[in-house]
NUNUDREN-455735 format. One line per field, with one value per residue: residue number from 1; residue in three letters; x, y, z of N, C-alpha, C in turn. Coordinates in steps of 0.05 Angstrom, whole numbers. Layout:
num <- c(NUM_...) .
residuo <- c(Ala_...) .
n_u <- c(X_...) .
n_v <- c(Y_...) .
n_w <- c(Z_...) .
ca_u <- c(X_...) .
ca_v <- c(Y_...) .
ca_w <- c(Z_...) .
c_u <- c(X_...) .
c_v <- c(Y_...) .
c_w <- c(Z_...) .
END
This chain:
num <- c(1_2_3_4_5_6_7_8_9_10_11_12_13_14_15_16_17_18_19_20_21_22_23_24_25_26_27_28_29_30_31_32_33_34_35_36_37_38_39_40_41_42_43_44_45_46_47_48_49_50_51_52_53_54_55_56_57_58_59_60_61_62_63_64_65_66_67_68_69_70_71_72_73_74_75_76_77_78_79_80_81_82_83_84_85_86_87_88_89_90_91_92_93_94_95_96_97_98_99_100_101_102_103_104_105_106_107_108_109_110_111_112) .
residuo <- c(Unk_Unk_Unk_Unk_Unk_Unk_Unk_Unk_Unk_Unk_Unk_Unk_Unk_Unk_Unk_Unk_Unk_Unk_Unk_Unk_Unk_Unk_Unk_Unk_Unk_Unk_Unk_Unk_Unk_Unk_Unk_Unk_Unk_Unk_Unk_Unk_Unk_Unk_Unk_Unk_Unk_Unk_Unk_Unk_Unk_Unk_Unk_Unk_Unk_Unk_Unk_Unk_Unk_Unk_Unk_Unk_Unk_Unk_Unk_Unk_Unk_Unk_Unk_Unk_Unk_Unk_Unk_Unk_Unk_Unk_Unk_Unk_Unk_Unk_Unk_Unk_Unk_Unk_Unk_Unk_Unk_Unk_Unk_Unk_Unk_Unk_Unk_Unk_Unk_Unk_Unk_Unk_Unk_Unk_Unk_Unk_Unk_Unk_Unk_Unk_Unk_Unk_Unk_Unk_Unk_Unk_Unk_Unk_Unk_Unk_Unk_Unk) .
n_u <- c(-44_-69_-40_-56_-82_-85_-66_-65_-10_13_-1_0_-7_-4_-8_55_78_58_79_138_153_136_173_234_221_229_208_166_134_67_22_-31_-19_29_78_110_165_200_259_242_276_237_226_181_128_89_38_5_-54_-77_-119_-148_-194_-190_-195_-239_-317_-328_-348_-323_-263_-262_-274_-219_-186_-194_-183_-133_-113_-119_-97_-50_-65_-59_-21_32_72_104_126_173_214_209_198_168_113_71_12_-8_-70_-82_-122_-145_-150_-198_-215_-200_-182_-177_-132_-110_-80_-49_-7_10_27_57_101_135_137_154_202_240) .
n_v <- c(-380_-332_-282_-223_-226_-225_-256_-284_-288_-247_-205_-165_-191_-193_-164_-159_-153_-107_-68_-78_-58_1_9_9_16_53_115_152_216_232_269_258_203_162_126_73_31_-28_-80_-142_-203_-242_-245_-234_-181_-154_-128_-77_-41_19_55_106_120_176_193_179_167_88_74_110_98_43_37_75_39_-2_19_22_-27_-46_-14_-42_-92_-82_-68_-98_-122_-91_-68_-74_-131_-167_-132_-103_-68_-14_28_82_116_187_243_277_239_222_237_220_181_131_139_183_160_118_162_186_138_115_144_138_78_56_69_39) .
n_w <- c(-182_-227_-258_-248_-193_-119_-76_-14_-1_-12_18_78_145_198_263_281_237_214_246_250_204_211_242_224_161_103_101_60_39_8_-15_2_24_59_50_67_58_57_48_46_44_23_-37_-56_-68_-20_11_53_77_108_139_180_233_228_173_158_149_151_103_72_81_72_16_-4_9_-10_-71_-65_-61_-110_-143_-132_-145_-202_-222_-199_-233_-242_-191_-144_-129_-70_-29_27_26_61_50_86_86_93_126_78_38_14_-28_-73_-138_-165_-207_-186_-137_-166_-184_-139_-105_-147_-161_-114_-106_-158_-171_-134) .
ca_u <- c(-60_-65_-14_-71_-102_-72_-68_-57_8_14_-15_19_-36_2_8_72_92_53_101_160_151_140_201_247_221_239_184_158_103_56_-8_-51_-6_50_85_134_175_221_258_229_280_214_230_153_124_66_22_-7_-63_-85_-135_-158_-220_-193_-198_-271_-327_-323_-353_-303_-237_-266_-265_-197_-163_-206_-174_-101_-101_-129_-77_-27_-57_-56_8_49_79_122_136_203_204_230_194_141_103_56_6_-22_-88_-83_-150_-150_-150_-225_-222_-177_-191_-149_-110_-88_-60_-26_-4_23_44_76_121_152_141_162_232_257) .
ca_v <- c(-356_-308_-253_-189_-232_-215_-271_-274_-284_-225_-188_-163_-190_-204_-142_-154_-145_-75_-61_-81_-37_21_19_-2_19_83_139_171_221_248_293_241_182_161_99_59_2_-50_-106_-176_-233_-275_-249_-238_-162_-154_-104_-69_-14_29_78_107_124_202_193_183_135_59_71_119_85_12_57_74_10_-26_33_23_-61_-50_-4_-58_-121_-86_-57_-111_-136_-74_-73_-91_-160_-178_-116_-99_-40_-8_49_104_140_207_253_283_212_212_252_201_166_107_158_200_140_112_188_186_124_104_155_124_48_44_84_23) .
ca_w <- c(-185_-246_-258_-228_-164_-96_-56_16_14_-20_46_100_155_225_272_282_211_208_267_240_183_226_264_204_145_98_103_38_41_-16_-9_11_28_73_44_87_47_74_39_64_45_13_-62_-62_-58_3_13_78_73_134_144_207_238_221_147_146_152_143_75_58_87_52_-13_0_11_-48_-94_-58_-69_-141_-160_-127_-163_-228_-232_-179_-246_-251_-170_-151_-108_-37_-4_40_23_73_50_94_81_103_124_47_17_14_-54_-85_-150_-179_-224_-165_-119_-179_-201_-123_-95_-164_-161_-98_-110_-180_-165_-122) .
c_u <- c(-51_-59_-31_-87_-87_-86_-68_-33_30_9_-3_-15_-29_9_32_95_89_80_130_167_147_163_220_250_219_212_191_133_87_31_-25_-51_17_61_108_139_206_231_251_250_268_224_197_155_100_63_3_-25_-79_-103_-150_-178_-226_-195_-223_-285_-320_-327_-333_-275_-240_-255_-239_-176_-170_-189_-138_-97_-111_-110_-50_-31_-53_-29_26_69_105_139_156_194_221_221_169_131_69_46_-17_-47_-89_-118_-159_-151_-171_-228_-209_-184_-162_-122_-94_-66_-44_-8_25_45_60_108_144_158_162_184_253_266) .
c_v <- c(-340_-291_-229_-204_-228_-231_-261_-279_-261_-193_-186_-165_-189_-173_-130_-154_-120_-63_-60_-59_-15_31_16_10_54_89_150_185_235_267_280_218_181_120_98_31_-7_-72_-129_-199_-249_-267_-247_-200_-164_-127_-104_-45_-7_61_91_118_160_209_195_156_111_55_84_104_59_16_57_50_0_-7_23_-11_-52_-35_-28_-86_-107_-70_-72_-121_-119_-59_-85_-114_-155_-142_-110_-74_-28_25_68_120_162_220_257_261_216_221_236_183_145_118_168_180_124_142_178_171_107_123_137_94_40_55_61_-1) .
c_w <- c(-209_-238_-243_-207_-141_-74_-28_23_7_-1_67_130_182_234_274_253_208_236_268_221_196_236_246_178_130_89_74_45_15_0_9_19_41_62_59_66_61_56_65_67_31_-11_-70_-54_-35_10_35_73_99_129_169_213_228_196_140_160_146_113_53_61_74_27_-20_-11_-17_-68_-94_-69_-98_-159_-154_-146_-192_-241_-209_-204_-241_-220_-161_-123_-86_-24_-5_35_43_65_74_89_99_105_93_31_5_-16_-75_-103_-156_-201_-198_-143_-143_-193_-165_-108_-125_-164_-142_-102_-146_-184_-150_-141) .
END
């Protein structure tokens, strides 16, 4: 795969991974985001995005996520490896362009 595509094993997909990371992993929160990261062991980064039915419609929370993996494949280069990173949409997401979630969750991801 080329260096900006985001496989699947790039994806945190099994419940009991999002679960793991819950109970485990260190809480950051921003305005509009709640990031949880965990190291993995794999030496690979993986990415989890969640939005809940209280954030908005389906059209809005799709939105969301598509902005959250698109900031992850195109800046994963500069992501440190061997952890799991799970992002949060909060209700206020919905206003959220691709500047502001990399303005936000870079702050935290790109500090580890």
């Amino acid at each position: 795969m080329g260096t900006f595509s985001f496989s699947k094993k790039e994806r945190l997909l099994k419940r009991r991974e999002f679960v793991n990371l819950h109970r485990f992993g260190e809480r950051h929160y921003t305005k509009h985001f709640i990031c949880i990261l965990k190291q993995n062991g794999l030496h690979i980064k993986r990415l989890g995005v969640t939005a809940s039915k209280k954030t908005g419609t389906a059209v809005i929370r799709n939105r969301i996520k598509r902005l959250i993996r698109e900031f992850f494949r195109l800046n994963k280069g500069f992501l440190p490896d061997g952890y799991d990173i799970l992002i949060i949409a909060k209700k206020n997401a919905i206003n959220c362009d691709l500047w502001t979630i990399k303005e936000e969750i870079g702050k935290i991801v790109f500090v580890k």
